[in-house]
C-alpha positions as CSV (number, residue, x, y, z in Angstrom):
1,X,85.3,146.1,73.6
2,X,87.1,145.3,76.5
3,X,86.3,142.4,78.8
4,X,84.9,143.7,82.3
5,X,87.1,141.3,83.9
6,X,90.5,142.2,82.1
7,X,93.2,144.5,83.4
8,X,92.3,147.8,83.6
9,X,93.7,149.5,80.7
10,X,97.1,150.3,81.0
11,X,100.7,150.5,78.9
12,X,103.5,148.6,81.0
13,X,103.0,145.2,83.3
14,X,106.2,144.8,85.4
15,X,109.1,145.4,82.8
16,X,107.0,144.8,80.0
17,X,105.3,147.1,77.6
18,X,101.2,145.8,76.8
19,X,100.6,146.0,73.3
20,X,96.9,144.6,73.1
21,X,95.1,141.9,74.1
22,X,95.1,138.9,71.9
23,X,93.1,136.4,73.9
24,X,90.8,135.9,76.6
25,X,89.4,132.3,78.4
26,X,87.7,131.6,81.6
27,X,91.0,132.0,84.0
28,X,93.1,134.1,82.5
29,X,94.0,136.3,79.4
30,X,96.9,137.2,77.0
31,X,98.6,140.4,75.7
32,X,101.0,140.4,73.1
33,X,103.7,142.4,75.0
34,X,107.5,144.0,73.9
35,X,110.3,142.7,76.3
36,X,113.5,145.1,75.7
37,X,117.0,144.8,76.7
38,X,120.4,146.6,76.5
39,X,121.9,148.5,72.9
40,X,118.2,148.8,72.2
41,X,117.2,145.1,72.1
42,X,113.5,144.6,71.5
43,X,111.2,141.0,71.4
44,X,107.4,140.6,70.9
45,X,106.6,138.4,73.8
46,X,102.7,137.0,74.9
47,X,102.0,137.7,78.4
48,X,99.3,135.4,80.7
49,X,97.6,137.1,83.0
50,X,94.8,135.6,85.5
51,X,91.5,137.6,85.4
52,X,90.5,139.5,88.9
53,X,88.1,136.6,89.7
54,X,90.8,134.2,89.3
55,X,93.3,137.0,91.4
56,X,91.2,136.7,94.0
57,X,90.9,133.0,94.3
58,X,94.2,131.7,95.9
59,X,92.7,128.3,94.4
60,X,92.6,129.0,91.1
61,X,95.9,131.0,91.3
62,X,97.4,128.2,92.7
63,X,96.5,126.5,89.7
64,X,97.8,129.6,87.7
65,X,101.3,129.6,89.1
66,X,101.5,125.6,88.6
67,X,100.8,125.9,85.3
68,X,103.6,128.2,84.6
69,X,106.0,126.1,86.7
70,X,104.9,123.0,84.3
71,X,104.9,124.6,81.3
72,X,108.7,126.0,82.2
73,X,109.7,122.1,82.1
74,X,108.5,121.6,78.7
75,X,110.3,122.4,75.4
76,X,109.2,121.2,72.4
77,X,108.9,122.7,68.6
78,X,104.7,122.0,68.7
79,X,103.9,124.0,72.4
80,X,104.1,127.4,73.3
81,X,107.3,128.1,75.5
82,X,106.5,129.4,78.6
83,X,109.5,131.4,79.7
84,X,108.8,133.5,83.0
85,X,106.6,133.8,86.0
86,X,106.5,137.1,87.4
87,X,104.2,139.5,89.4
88,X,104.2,143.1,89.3
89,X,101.6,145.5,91.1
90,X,100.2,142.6,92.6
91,X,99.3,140.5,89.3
92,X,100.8,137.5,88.5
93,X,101.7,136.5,84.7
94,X,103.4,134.3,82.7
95,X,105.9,135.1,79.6
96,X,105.2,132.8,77.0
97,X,106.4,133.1,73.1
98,X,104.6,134.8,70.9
99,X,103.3,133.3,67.9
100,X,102.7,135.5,64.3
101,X,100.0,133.8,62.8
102,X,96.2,132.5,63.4
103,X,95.0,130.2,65.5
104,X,93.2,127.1,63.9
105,X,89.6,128.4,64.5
106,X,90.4,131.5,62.5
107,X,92.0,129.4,59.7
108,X,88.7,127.1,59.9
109,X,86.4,130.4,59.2
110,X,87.8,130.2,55.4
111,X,86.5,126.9,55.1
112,X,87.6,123.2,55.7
113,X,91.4,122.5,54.8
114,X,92.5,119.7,51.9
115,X,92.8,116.5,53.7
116,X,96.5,116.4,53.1
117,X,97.1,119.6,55.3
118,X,94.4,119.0,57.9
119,X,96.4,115.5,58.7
120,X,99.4,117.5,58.9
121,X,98.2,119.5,61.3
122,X,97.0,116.5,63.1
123,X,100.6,114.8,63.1
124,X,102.1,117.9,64.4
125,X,99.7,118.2,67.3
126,X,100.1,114.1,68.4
127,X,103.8,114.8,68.0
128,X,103.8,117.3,70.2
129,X,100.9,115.6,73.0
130,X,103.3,112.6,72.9
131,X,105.6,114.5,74.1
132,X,103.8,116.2,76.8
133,X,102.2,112.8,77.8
134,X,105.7,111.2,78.6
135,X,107.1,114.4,80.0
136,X,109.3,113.9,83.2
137,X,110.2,116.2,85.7
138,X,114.4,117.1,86.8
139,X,114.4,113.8,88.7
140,X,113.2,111.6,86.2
141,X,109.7,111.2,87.6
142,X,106.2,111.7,85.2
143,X,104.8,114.3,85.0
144,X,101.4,112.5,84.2
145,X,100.3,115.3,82.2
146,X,96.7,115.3,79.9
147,X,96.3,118.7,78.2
148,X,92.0,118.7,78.6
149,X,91.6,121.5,76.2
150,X,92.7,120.1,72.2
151,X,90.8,122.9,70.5
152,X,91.0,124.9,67.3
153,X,91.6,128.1,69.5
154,X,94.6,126.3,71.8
155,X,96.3,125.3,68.2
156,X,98.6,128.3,66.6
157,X,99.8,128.4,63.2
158,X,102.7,130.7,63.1
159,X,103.8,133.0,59.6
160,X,106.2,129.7,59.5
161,X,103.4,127.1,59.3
162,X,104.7,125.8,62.7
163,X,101.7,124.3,64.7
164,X,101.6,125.2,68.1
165,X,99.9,123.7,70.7
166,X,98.6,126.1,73.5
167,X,96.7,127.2,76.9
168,X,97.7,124.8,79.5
169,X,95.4,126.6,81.8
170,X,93.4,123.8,82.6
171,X,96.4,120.8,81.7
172,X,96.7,119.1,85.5
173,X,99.5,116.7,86.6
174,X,98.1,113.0,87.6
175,X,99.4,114.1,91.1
176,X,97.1,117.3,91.3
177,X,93.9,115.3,90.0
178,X,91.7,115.0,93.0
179,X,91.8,118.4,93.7
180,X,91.0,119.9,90.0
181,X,88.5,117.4,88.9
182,X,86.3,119.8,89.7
183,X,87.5,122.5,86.6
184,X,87.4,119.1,84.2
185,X,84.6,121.3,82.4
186,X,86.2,124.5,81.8
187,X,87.0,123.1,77.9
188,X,85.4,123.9,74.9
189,X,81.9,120.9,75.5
190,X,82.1,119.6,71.4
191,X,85.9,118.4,71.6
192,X,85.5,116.8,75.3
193,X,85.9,113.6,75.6
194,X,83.2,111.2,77.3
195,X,85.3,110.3,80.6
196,X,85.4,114.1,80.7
197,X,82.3,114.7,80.1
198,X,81.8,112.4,82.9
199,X,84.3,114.4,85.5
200,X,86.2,110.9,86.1
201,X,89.7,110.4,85.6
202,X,91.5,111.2,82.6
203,X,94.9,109.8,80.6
204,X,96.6,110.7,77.6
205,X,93.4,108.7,75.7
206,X,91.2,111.9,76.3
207,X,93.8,114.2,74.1
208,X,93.3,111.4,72.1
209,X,89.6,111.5,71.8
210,X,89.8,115.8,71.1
211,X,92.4,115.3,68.7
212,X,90.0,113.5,66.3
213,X,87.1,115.7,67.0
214,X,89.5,118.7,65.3
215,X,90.6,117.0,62.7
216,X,87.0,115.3,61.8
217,X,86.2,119.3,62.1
218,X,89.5,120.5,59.7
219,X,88.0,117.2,57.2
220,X,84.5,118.2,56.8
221,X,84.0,121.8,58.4
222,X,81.7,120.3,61.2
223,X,82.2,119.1,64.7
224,X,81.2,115.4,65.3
225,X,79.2,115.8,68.6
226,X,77.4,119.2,69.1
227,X,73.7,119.5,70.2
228,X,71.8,122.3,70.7
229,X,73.1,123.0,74.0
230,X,76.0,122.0,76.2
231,X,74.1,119.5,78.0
232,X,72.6,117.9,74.4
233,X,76.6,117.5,73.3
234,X,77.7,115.9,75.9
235,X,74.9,113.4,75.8
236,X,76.2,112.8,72.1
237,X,79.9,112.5,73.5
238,X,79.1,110.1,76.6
239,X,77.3,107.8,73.5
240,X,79.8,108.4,71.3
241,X,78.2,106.5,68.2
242,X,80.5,106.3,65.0
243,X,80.5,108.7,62.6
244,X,80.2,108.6,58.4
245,X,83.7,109.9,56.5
246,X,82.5,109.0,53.2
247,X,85.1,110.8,51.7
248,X,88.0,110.0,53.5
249,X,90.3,107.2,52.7
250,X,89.9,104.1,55.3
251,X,92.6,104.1,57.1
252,X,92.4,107.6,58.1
253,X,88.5,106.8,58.9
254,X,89.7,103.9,60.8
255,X,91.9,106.1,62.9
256,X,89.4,108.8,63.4
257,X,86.8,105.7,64.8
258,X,89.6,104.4,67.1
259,X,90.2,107.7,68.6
260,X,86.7,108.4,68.8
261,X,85.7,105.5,70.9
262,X,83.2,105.9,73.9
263,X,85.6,103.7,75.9
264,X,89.4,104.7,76.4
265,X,91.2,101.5,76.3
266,X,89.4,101.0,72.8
267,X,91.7,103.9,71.6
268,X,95.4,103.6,70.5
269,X,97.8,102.9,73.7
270,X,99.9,106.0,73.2
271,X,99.4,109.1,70.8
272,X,103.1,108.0,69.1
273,X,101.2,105.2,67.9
274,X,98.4,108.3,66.3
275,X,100.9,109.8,65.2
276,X,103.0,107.0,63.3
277,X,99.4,106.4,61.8
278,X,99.1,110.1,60.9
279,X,102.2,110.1,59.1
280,X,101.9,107.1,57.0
281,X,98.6,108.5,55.7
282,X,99.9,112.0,55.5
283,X,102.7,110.1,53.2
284,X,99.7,108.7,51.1
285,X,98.4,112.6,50.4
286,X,100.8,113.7,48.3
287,X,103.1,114.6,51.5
288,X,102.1,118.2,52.7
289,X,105.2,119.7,54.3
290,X,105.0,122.8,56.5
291,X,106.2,124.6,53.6
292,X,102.7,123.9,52.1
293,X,100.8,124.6,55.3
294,X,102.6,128.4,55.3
295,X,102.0,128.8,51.8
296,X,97.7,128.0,52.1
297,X,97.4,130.3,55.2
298,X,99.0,132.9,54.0
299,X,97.1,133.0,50.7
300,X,93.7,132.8,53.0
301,X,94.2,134.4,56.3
302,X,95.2,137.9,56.8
């Protein structure tokens, strides 16, 4: 059933015909669209659209638009290109590229993945939050950027075995942070980190910190930190104890600990250096290309 909150139902958005609607969060939502050209040209495209509450708020749309205007600076093979921002009949939206394939919480529902896959994954997702943590605007300057929301349903994996990281709706720029610390909570509460948690400042160390709750997740088929409630798993993230891996070699339990430390500067001083780690280990695991990834979710997810 449709969300009370989504776009009434209808068949075109601007020059855009609205397939169906493949996502919904807290701001905004997405429809896989068809964008068409001349001689016939068709592509399947993903349109973001900002719920009514979030229409209304020139806030939060604020926040909307500079999203888009971010995400247009940013092209790399692991995040969603965003390609547009448009409004039509009065609603903003964002073209984005759409991804054939699952997103990691739907690959998760067939169970856990073999360790060699699940620290693909991982490698692919610090390559691509490396990228967005050093990311400069035209002029050279940073961008400052922290993505807040590492989850299973912001990662993609496309009929390619491409991993795609997704939903900047809540990324800021360092130079927007006093006025958004205020939406720091909007994430999913098990793959926040503890500074988060805490509504303080964050850096690159907090992707950090949700990275290695998804991949202790893709290892073991369990979050490290949920309660009963939100408010019992952030009391388990602000503490932050170590976890057991038992059954995962040591270094890669020695860089899930690192990353999973209560205090940021106890975690690795950039996410290359994750993902150097990542890939020697990955190396270790009989070397899982994406050619392996594609093959394994196609043989378990429709």
């Amino acid at each position: 059933m449709d969300d009370p909150q989504s776009l009434p139902l209808r068949r075109t958005l601007g020059p855009y015909r609205l397939l169906r609607r493949i996502g919904v969060g807290g701001m905004a939502e997405v429809y896989a669209a068809k964008a068409f050209g001349a001689s016939g040209f068709e592509k399947r495209i993903a349109l973001k659209t900002p719920l009514p509450r979030v229409q209304e708020n020139h806030q939060l749309l604020r926040l909307l638009i500079e999203e888009a205007r971010i995400g247009a600076q940013l092209h790399h093979r692991n995040l969603v290109a965003v390609h547009d921002l448009g409004v039509a009949d009065g609603v903003y939206y964002i073209r984005m590229d759409y991804i054939d394939g699952p997103d990691l919480r739907t690959v998760l529902a067939h169970g856990r993945l073999p360790p060699e896959l699940a620290v693909l994954i991982a490698e692919e997702l610090a390559r691509g939050l490396d990228y967005v943590h050093n990311a400069c605007d035209e002029t050279g300057r940073p961008l400052g950027l922290v993505h807040r929301d590492v989850s299973p349903s912001n990662i993609l994996i496309s009929s390619q075995g491409e991993v795609k990281l997704a939903d900047f709706g809540i990324a800021k720029a360092t130079v927007l942070a006093d006025t958004t610390r205020g939406d720091a909570r909007k994430g999913k509460y098990a793959y926040m980190s503890p500074e988060q948690v805490q509504g303080v400042r964050l850096s690159h160390r907090s992707d950090q910190f949700s990275l290695a709750v998804t991949l202790v997740e893709m290892l073991t088929g369990r979050r490290p930190y949920e309660g009963a409630s939100p408010l019992e798993t952030m009391e388990l993230i602000r503490r932050a104890e170590p976890i057991e891996l038992l059954d995962v070699q040591p270094s890669l339990r020695e860089l899930v600990a690192r990353c999973l430390a209560a205090e940021p500067y106890d975690r690795y001083a950039s996410t290359a250096e994750v993902r150097e780690v990542l890939g020697a280990v990955r190396r270790t695991l009989r070397g899982a290309e994406i050619e392996d990834l594609r093959t394994w979710v196609r043989a378990r997810v429709n």
